[in-house]
Each structure stands twice: as structure tokens, then as C-alpha cells.
C-alpha positions as CSV (number, residue, x, y, z in Angstrom):
1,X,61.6,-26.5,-27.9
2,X,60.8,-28.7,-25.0
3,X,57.4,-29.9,-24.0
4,X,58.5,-28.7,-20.2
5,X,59.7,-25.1,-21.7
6,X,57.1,-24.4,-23.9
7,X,54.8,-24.8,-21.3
8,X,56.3,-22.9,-19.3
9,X,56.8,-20.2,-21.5
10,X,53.4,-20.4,-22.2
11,X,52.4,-19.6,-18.8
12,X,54.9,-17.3,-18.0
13,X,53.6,-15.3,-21.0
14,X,49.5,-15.7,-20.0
15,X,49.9,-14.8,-16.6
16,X,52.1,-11.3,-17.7
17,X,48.9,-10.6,-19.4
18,X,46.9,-11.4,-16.9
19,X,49.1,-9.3,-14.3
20,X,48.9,-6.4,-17.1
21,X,45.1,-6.8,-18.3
22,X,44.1,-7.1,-14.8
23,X,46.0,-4.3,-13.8
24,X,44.3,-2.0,-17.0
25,X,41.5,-3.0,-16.0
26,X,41.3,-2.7,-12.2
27,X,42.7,1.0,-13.0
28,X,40.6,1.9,-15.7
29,X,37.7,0.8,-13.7
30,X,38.4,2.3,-10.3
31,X,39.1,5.3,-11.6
32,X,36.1,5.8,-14.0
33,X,34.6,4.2,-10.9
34,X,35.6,7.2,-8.4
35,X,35.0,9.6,-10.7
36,X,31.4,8.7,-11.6
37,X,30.6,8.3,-8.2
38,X,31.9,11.6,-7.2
39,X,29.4,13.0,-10.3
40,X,26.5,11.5,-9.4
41,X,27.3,11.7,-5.6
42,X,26.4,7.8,-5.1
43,X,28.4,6.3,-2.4
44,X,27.0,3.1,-2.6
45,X,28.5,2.9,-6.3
46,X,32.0,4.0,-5.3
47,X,31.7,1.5,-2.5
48,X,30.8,-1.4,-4.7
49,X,33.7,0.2,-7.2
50,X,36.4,-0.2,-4.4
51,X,35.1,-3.7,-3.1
52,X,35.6,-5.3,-6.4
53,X,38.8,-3.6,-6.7
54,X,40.0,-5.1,-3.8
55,X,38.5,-8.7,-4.5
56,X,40.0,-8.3,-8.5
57,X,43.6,-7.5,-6.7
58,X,43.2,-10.5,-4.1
59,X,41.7,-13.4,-6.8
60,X,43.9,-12.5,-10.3
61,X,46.8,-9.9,-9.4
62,X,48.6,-11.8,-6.2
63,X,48.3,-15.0,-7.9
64,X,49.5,-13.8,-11.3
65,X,52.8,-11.8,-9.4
66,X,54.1,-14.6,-7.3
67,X,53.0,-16.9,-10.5
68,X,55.8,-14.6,-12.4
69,X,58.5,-14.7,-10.2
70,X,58.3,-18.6,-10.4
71,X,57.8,-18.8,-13.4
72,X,60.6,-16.6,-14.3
73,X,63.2,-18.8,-11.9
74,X,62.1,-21.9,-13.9
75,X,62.6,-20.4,-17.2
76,X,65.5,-19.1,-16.4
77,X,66.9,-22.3,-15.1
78,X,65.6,-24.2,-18.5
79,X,67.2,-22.2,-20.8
80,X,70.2,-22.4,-19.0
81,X,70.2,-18.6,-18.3
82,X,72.4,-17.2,-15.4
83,X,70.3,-16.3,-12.2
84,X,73.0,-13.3,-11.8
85,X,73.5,-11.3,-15.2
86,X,73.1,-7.9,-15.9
87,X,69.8,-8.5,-17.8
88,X,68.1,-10.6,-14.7
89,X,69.4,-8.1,-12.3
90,X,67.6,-5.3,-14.1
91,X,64.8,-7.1,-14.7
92,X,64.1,-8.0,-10.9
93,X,65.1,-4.6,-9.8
94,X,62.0,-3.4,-12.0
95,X,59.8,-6.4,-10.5
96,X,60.7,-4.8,-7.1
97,X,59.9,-1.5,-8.3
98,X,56.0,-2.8,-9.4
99,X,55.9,-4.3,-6.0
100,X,57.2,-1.6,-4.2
101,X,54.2,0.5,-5.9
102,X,51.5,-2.0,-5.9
103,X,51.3,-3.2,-2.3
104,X,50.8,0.5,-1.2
105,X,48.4,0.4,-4.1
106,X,46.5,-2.3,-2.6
107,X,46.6,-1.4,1.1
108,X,45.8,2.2,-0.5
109,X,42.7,0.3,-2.1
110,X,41.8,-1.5,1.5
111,X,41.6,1.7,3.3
112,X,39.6,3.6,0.6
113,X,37.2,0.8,0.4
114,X,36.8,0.9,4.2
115,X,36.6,3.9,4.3
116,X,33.6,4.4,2.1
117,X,31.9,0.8,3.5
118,X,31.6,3.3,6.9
119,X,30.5,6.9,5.2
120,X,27.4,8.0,5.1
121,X,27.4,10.4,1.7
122,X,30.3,11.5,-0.3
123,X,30.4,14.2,1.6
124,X,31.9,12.5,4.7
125,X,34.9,11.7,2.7
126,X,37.6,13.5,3.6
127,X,40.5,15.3,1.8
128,X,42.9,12.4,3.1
129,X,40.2,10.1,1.3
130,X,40.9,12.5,-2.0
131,X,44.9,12.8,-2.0
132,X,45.3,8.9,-1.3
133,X,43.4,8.2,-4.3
134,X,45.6,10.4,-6.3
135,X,48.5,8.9,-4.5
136,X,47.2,5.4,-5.8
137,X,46.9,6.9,-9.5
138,X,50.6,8.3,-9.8
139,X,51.5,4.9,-8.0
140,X,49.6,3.0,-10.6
141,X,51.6,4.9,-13.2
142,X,54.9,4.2,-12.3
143,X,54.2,0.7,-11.6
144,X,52.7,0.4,-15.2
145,X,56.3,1.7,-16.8
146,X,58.6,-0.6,-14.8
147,X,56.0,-3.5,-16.3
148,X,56.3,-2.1,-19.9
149,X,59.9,-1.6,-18.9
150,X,60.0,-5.2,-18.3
151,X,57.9,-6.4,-21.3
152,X,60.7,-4.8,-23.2
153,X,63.3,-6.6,-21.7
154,X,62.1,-9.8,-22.0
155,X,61.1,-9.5,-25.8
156,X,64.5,-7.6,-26.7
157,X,66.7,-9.2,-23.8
158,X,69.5,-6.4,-24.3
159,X,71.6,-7.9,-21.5
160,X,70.7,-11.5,-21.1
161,X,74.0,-12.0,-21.2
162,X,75.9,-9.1,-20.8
């Protein structure tokens, strides 16, 4: 293997984690976030939960997704893949799918965040504040399985050439 296409691979493959661990973990902890907050009826934590979702989205996710679809086009190009085959065509029609989900994720994110910088209690939140949030989760979700969908692709490559 190539110096130039093992590094690339190499960074292809960290920043996937970091688009998935980040992901996990920017879900894992806005949710436990929200729903401790709503227990203990502390605005001030679910506003400090939903700024450092935001910031967490801003400083590792956007980097790490426009990282991939670079990195993709180079490796692609290295091993001397076609940029229109079967498998590349599903496997950016799943990428569109995670961003299709994740920027109403993040704009969701944005307006919650807002939203509970300028509330008083808990209490001022309304039912909109409630049902975006659960709009964010089932967003979340399907973005998730188009990434696991494309994990699987890229390990098994089914249709690389197909």
C-alpha cells in the first residue's frame, strides 16, 4: 500500500469515528441531558446541555462530514475506483440521507438552545419546545442507520463494482 493511500485511509477511517463517536456522544448526552433537566426542573443545566451540543456539532461534527466526503473522493480516485458505480451511488445517497437528517438536527439543536438561553423555568417551555426535541431524537435515529448502513458498505463493498 502507498504511503499517500494509507494515509488516507487512515484518516478517512479516524474521522468516521469521530463523525460516529461524536454523534453517540452528542446524542447520548443531550438526551440524558434533557431528561435530567426536566427531573430536576433545572433550566440552567438543560441550557448548558444544549449549548455544548451545539458547540460539540460546530467544532468535531461539520469538520469530520465535509472531512469524509473528501476523503472519500480521494480514496476513491487512489484506488482507481469509479466515481459512478452502483456501490458509490448508494453510498452517497445514504451520505445525503445523514445530511438530510442532521442539518435539521442541528438547526433543531440551535432553536432549542435559544430557546432555553431566554426561558425563565422549565415551565416556560412550550409543547413545540417538547415535540421538536422528539423530532430531533427519531431524526437522530435514522441518521444513525444510513451511517451504520454505510459502515457496512464500505467494509463489505457489495457493489464496488457492480
Amino acid at each position: 500500500m502507498s504511503g499517500a493511500l494509507a494515509y488516507w485511509k487512515t484518516a478517512h477511517i479516524l474521522s468516521a469515528a469521530v463523525l460516529f463517536g461524536t454523534g453517540m456522544g452528542i446524542a447520548f448526552y443531550c438526551w440524558f441531558g434533557y431528561r435530567g433537566a426536566l427531573r430536576s426542573g433545572d433550566i440552567g443545566a438543560l441550557r448548558a446541555t444544549l449549548r455544548l451540543t451545539v458547540i460539540a456539532d460546530a467544532w468535531f461534527t461539520a469538520p469530520a462530514v465535509v472531512f469524509q466526503a473528501v476523503s472519500g473522493v480521494v480514496l476513491m480516485t487512489l484506488l482507481g475506483w469509479p466515481l459512478i458505480s452502483a456501490w458509490s451511488v448508494a453510498v452517497w445517497s445514504l451520505f445525503v440521507l445523514t445530511g438530510a437528517c442532521w442539518l435539521p438536527v442541528v438547526w433543531i439543536q440551535v432553536l432549542q438552545w435559544r430557546e432555553a438561553r431566554d426561558a425563565t423555568s422549565l415551565a416556560a417551555l412550550g409543547e413545540a419546545f417538547h415535540r421538536r426535541f422528539r423530532v430531533w431524537f427519531a431524526l437522530g435515529v435514522a441518521a444513525f442507520a444510513a451511517v451504520i448502513a454505510i459502515y457496512w458498505l464500505m467494509i463489505t463493498k457489495p457493489l464496488a463494482f457492480a
